[in-house]
C-alpha positions in Angstrom: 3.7 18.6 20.1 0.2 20.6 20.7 -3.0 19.8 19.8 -3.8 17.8 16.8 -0.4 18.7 14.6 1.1 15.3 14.8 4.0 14.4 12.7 4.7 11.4 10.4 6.7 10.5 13.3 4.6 10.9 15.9 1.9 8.9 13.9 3.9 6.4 13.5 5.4 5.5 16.8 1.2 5.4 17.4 0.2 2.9 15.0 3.5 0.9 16.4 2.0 1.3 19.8 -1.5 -0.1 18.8 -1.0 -2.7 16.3 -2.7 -6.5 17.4 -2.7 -7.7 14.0 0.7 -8.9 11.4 2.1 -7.3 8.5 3.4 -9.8 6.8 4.1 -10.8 2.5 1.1 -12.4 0.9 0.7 -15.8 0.3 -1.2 -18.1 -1.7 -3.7 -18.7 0.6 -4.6 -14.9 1.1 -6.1 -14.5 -2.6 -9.5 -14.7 -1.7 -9.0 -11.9 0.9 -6.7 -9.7 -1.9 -9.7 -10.6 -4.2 -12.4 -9.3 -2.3 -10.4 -6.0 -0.9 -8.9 -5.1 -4.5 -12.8 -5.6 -5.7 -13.3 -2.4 -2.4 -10.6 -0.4 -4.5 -12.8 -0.3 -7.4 -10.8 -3.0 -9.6 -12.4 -6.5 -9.0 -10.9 -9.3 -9.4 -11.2 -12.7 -8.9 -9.3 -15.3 -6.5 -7.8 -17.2 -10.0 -7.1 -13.8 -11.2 -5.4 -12.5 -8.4 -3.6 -15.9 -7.8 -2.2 -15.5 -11.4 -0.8 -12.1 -10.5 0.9 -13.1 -7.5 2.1 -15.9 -8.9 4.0 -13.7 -11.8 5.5 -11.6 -9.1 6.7 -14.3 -7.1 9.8 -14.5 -8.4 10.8 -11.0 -9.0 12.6 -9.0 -6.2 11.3 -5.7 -7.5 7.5 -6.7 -6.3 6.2 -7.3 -3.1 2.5 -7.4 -1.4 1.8 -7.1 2.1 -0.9 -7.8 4.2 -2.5 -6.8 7.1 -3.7 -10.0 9.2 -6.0 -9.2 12.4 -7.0 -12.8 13.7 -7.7 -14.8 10.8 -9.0 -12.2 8.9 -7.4 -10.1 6.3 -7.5 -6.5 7.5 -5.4 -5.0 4.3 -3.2 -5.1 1.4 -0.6 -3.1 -0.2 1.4 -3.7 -3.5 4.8 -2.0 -4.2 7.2 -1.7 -6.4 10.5 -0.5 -7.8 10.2 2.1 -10.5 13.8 1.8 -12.3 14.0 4.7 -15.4 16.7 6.4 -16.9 15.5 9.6 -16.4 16.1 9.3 -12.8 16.9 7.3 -10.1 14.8 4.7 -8.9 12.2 4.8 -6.4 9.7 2.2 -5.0 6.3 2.8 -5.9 3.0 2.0 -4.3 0.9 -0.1 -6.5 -2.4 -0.1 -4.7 -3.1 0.2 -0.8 -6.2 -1.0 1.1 -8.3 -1.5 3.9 -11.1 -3.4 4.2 -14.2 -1.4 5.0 -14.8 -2.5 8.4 -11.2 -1.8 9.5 -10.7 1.7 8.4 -9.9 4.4 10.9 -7.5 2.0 12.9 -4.3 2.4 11.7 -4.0 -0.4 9.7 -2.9 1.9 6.6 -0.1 2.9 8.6 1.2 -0.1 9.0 1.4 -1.3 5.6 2.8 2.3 4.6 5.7 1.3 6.9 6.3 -2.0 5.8 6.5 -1.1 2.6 8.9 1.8 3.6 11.1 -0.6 5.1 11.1 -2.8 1.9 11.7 0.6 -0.1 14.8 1.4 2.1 16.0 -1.8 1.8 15.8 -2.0 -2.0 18.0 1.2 -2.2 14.9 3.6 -2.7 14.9 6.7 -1.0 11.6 7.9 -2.7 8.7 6.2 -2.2 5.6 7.5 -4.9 1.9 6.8 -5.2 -1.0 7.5 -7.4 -4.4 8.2 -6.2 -7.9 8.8 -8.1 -8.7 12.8 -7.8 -12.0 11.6 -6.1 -10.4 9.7 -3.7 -10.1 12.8 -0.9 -10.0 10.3 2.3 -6.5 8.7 1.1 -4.9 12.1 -0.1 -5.6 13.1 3.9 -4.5 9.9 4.9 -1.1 9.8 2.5 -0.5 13.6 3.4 -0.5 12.9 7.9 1.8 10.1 6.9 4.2 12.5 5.1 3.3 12.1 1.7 3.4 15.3 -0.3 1.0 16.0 -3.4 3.9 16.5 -6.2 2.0 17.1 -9.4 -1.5 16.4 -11.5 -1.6 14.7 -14.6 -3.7 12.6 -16.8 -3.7 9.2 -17.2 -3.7 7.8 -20.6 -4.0 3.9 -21.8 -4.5 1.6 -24.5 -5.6 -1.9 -24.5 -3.1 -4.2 -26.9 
């Protein structure tokens, strides 16, 4: 390996090497952190709210959230999921990944990416997919050194019910 040109690999094995903190799945007690850090992603939400969601995924083995504990502080979170669809086979699906402000730049991402790798393997996956906001040029670098691969563009569409 020369220079900068590190692989997904090689980035990996780094974040493994550097990691003081614990990836582990959300609990109860965490929604105040999830709150605050899914209010950094540009969705805010509050504790009850977020307590409601997790709640509703507790018991499905299709969702999981993990977090990123450094101390007693909570670092980061990521959300994924298994996409099932007839059109293809299923792949697990990153919901929403992030890192609190005043941890970025420390690898922290990583980890969560490979957590939630692991928990895609282990599902059957062998795709993991994500969708990021166009503006959002930081994570696209950070998903693409971590082996993601930009796929497609397309617009989003929704309607409230």
């Amino acid at each position: 390996m020369t220079g900068s040109s590190k692989t997904s690999q090689s980035i990996a094995r780094d974040a493994t090497a550097r990691f003081a903190g614990e990836i582990r799945e959300a609990r109860p007690q965490d929604c105040a952190g999830i709150a605050e850090l899914a209010g950094q992603l540009g969705y805010p939400s509050s504790v009850d709210e977020v307590a409601a969601r997790l709640e509703g995924l507790k018991h499905s083995d299709d969702h999981a959230v993990f977090v990123a504990q450094l101390g007693g502080e909570l670092a980061g979170w990521l959300g994924v999921y298994v996409c099932r669809m007839v059109e293809m086979d299923s792949r697990a699906e990153i919901s929403g990944l992030v890192v609190d402000k005043r941890y970025r730049s420390q690898r922290i991402g990583g980890h969560l990416l490979q957590r939630a790798e692991r928990w895609a393997r282990d599902k059957g996956c062998s795709v993991m997919g994500l969708r990021s906001n166009v503006i959002r040029d930081r994570a696209h670098a950070f998903y693409e050194r971590h082996g993601y691969k930009h796929i497609k563009t397309q617009k989003a569409f929704r309607k409230d019910l």
